[in-house]
N, C-alpha and C positions, 0 to 999 in steps of 0.2 A: 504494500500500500504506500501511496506518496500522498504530502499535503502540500501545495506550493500557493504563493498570493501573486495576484499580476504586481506588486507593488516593490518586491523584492525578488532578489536572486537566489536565495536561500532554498535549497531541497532536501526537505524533510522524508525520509526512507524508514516503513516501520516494517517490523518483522517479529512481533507478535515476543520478543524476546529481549528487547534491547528500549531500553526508555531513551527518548533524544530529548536534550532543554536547548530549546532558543531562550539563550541571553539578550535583550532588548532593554539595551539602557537611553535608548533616546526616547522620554514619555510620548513625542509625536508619533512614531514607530507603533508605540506600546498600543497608544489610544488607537489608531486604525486598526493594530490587528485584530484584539478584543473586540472592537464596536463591530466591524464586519465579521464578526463570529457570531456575537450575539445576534445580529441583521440576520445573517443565513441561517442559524438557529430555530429563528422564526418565521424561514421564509421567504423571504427577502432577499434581495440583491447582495451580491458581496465581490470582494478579491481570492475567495479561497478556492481553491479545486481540489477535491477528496478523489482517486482514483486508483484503482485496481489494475499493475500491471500495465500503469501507463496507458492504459487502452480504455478501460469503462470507468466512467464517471460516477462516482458516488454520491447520493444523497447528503450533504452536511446533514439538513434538518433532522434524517431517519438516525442518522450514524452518530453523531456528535454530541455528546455531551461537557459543557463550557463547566469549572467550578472554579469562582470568583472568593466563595467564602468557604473554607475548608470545614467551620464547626457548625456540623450539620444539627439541625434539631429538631423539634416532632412536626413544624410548620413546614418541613420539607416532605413533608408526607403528601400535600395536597395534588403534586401531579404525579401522583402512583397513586391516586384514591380510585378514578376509574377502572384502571387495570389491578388492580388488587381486586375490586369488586368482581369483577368478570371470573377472576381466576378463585376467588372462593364460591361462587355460586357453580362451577364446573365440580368443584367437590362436593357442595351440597347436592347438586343432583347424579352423583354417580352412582351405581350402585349398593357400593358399600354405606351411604347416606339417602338415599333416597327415601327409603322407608321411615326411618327416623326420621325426616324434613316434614312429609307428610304428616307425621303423627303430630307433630309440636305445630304445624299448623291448624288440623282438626282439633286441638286442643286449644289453640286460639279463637277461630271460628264461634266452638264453643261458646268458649267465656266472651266473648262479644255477644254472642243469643242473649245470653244469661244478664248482661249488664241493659240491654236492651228490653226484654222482657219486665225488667225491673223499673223501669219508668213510665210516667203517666203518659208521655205525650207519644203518639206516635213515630217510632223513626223506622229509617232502612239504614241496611250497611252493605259494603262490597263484601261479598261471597267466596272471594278469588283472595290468597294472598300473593304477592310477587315474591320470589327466594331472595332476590336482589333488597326488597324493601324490606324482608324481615331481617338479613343481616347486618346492613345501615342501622341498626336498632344498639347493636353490641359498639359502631364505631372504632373496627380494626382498624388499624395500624402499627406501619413498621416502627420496632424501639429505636427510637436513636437517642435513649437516655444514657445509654453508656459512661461511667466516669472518665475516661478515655477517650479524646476529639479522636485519634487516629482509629479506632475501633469504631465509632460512628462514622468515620467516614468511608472504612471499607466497606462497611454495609451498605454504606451508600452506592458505591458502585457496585455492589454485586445487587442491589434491587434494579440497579438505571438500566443493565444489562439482562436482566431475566425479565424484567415486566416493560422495559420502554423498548429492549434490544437495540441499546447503544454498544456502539463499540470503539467507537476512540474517544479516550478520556481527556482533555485536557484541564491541565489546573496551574493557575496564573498566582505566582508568588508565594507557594504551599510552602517551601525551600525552610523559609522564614520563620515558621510556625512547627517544625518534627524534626525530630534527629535520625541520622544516617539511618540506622537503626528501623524507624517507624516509614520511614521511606521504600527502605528496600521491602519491607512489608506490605508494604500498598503497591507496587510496583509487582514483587510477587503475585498478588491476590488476580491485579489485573492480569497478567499476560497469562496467569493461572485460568483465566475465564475464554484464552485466543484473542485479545484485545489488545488495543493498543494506546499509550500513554506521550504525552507531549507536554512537559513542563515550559510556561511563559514563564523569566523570571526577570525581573528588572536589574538585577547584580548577577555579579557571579558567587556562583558558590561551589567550592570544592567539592570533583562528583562524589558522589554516594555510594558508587559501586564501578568498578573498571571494565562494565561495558558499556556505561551511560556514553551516548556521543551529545555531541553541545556544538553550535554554532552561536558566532556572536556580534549582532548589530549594533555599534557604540554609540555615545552619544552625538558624533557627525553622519553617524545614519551610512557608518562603513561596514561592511559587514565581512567578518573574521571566520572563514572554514577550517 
């Protein structure tokens, strides 16, 4: 897989085993490449090309996920709420649950007759429960209470990759905030999933591990292979 921007010469090569940091210490640099990541993120027009083999083009929007703030918390839960739902309703109705589902809804049912029946005024009620709305009720979601930012945040990407099916991770100034240590662990977990990682960082910082490769755009906007 290659990531290049029309904006620079820089060629980013990933191989599912080796983490590359672009150094980007001119903040104009910084700001274009971020801002057009997040653009194509959502859609939108950009300088970036995600590609396969030089030959096929890849979706930024499908593939790419951006992480600007590394300490993940439970308000990052919100765009994995659909696809969590989907994927616990496929367990509620598989066979091993199925029966169980039905029965805690006739027992719902139930008890809706029952509260109905008990009052003066005439009412109706829906007949039907949705599995999707009865499980909205409990309010799952993924823990990112961890006392460990680095442990919330692998979880993090191993949710963005099973329920969004991202697969290049990029994370802008992480460097700053984990030790070699907690890096090579996230870095593991990733390429652990076939994935691929791309550290932005505005400084240099001494690699992490002696297969990390690094390119570096200085503050005259030179760039250093």
């Amino acid at each position: 897989m290659k990531l290049i921007h029309n904006q620079i010469e820089t060629q980013i090569y990933f191989d599912c085993e080796t983490s590359y940091t672009l150094v980007v210490e001119s903040p104009i640099v910084m700001n274009r490449l971020v801002s057009d990541l997040k653009s194509q993120i959502r859609g939108e027009e950009g300088g970036f090309v995600y590609s396969e083999n030089n030959l096929k083009e890849v979706d930024i929007a499908a593939e790419c996920e951006l992480i600007i703030d590394p300490f993940v918390s439970a308000d990052d839960n919100k765009k994995f709420a659909s696809k969590l739902l989907q994927s616990l309703k496929m367990v509620a109705n598989q066979e091993d649950f199925f029966e169980r589902t039905a029965q805690i809804k006739s027992a719902l049912l139930q008890y809706a007759l029952t509260i109905m029946q008990d009052c003066d005024e005439s009412l109706t009620y829906k007949d039907e429960i949705d599995t999707g709305t009865l499980l909205k009720v409990f309010s799952f979601m993924f823990d990112f209470d961890d006392p460990s930012p680095i442990e919330n945040l692998v979880t993090y990407v191993k949710v963005a990759n099973k329920y969004l099916e991202k697969n290049l991770f990029v994370l802008v100034n992480v460097k700053s905030f984990f030790t070699d240590e907690e890096l090579s662990y996230l870095v593991d977990t990733i390429h652990g999933m076939k994935c691929n990682v791309l550290f932005l960082e505005s400084y240099y910082h001494k690699p992490f591990d002696n297969k990390e490769k690094y390119s570096i755009i200085d503050i005259d906007q030179c760039e250093i292979f």
